[in-house]
Phi, psi and omega in degrees: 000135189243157241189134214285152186080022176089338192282160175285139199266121188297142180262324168234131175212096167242120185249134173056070193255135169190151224265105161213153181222122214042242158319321202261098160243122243263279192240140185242114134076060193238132159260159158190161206204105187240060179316135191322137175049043173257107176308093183257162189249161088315114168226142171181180170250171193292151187106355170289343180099022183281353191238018154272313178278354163267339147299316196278356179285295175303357165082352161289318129302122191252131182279159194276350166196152207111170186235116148298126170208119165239155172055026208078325204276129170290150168241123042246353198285332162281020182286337203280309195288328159263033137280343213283304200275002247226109142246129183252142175252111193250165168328292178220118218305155170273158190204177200211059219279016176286338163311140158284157171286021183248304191301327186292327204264001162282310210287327185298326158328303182288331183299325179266003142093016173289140190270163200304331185270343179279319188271011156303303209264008159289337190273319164320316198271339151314303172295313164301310196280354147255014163081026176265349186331298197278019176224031206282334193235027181250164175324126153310316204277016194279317201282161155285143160017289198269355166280332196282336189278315187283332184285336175284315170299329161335302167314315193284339172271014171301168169036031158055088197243168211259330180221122178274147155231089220249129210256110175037074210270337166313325187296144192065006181293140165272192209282336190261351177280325186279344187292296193287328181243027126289354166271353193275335182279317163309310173285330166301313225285345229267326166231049189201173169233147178237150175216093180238182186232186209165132200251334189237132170323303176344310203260325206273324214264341214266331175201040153289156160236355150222164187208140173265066184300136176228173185168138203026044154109348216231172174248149181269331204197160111222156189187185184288172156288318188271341152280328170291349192247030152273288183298027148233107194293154195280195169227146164290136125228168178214166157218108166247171172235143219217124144317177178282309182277016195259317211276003181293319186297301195294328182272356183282304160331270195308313191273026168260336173285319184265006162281324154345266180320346163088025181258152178323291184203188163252150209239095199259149148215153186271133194247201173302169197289133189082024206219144175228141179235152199197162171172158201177125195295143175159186188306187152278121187216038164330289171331283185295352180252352181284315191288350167287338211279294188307299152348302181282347198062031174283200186217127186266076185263021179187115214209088184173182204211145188256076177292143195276345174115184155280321185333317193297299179346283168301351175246315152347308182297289196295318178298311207275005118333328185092015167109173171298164172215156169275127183230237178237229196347128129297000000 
């Protein structure tokens, strides 16, 4: 969706928004920019403040200073109208488990104040868009764990809303229930924007397409994934096998390549007989260390680069904070 004069039109705009709760301030001054049909991530440890911005995004919190606007709308004076467009996933989601699921996702319809033919055909439409269909008539208190959860999401796709918003939506899930529902979240993402949060790299890296880093209230960092994980650079390695009188050349090469690339130095090491190993950090340069090798007469039996992810990134970020710290709100 584009937004008049061409620009992408934002689903979240918060500039300089913060938090306090007495003495104790939650969120300091934070911008974020979540565009329309954009996965964004929150990552931070508890206490970063993500579930302070996200109450104040959901209109549950008002901020005490900053300009707020979801779905267009300002917040708090535009909160009713951009709940309208707004379905939330809180940690922990409320459930009703003497309810059927069908029946639950009827009564919660009526709790948003939706008319009987919008919470019909939405509530239908939930359950297929969350694999709920074949437990439509079962207990709540009945399903597992990672069914109960899709049924809170289920709740937040009441009224077909532009934007999901999902609060530590993972916790406590096993690894094929966490499986199942980053693929479902990938899949909601395809005509909505989502803005959820997470304390593990893991989950923020497996289905965000921007990721906010935060700590102690404030954001430290954002970008694309494929921008955090340039800025953390990866390592070259190789293993060839080299004549002897051959390998003088071949170590001149590499360690011109990898002064090139702004790295310290290179790592030379003797592998087996006739056989040299190297590595060193900087971009990928597979290519220019295959033409020294190929140049030198090696053989490359061992040849490629190790990206570090966001994880490096993202703990990079918290040492030069000086680490997690326990504070209050999270």
């Amino acid at each position: 969706m584009e937004a008049p004069g061409g620009c992408t039109f934002q689903m979240i705009q918060a500039t300089g928004i913060t938090k306090r709760y007495g003495r104790f301030t939650a969120v300091r001054d934070l911008d974020l920019e979540v565009p329309d049909g954009v996965v964004c991530g929150l990552l931070g440890p508890n206490g970063a403040g993500k579930t302070t911005t996200i109450r104040m995004v959901t209109g549950m919190l008002p901020p005490d200073d900053g300009e707020l606007r979801v779905a267009g709308h300002e917040m708090p004076g535009g909160r009713r109208r951009a709940l309208a467009r707004l379905g939330y996933l809180p940690e922990s989601a409320p459930s009703y488990p003497e309810m059927r699921v069908r029946e639950y996702l009827r009564f919660r319809g009526r709790l948003l104040g939706l008319d009987r033919g919008t919470i019909r055909r939405t509530a239908e439409e939930a359950l297929d868009a969350c694999d709920l269909t074949g437990v439509a008539r079962r207990l709540v208190g009945q399903l597992s764990k990672g069914f109960r959860q899709r049924v809170g999401l289920a709740a937040a796709l009441l009224g077909d809303p532009a934007l999901l918003v999902l609060d530590e939506p993972t916790v406590g899930l096993d690894p094929r229930q966490l499986r199942d529902f980053r693929r479902l979240v990938r899949r909601l993402a395809e005509d909505r924007t989502i803005l959820l949060s997470s304390h593990i790299m893991q989950e923020i890296e497996a289905v965000a397409d921007r990721v906010v880093i935060m700590h102690g209230g404030r954001k430290l960092a954002d970008g694309t994934i494929d921008e955090f994980r340039r800025a953390a650079p990866g390592r070259n390695i190789g293993r060839i096998s080299i004549d002897g009188a051959r390998r003088s050349t071949l170590e001149t090469s590499l360690r011109g390549i990898a002064s090139n690339a702004g790295d310290a130095g290179i790592v030379l090491a003797d592998g087996a007989a006739d056989e040299l190993r190297f590595e060193f950090v900087g971009p990928d340069l597979g290519r220019e260390c295959g033409r020294a090798i190929h140049e030198a007469g090696g053989i490359a039996i061992e040849l490629g680069y190790r990206s570090p992810g966001l994880e490096s990134r993202f703990l990079e970020l918290l040492d030069r904070e000086g680490g997690a710290t326990e504070g209050g709100p999270s």
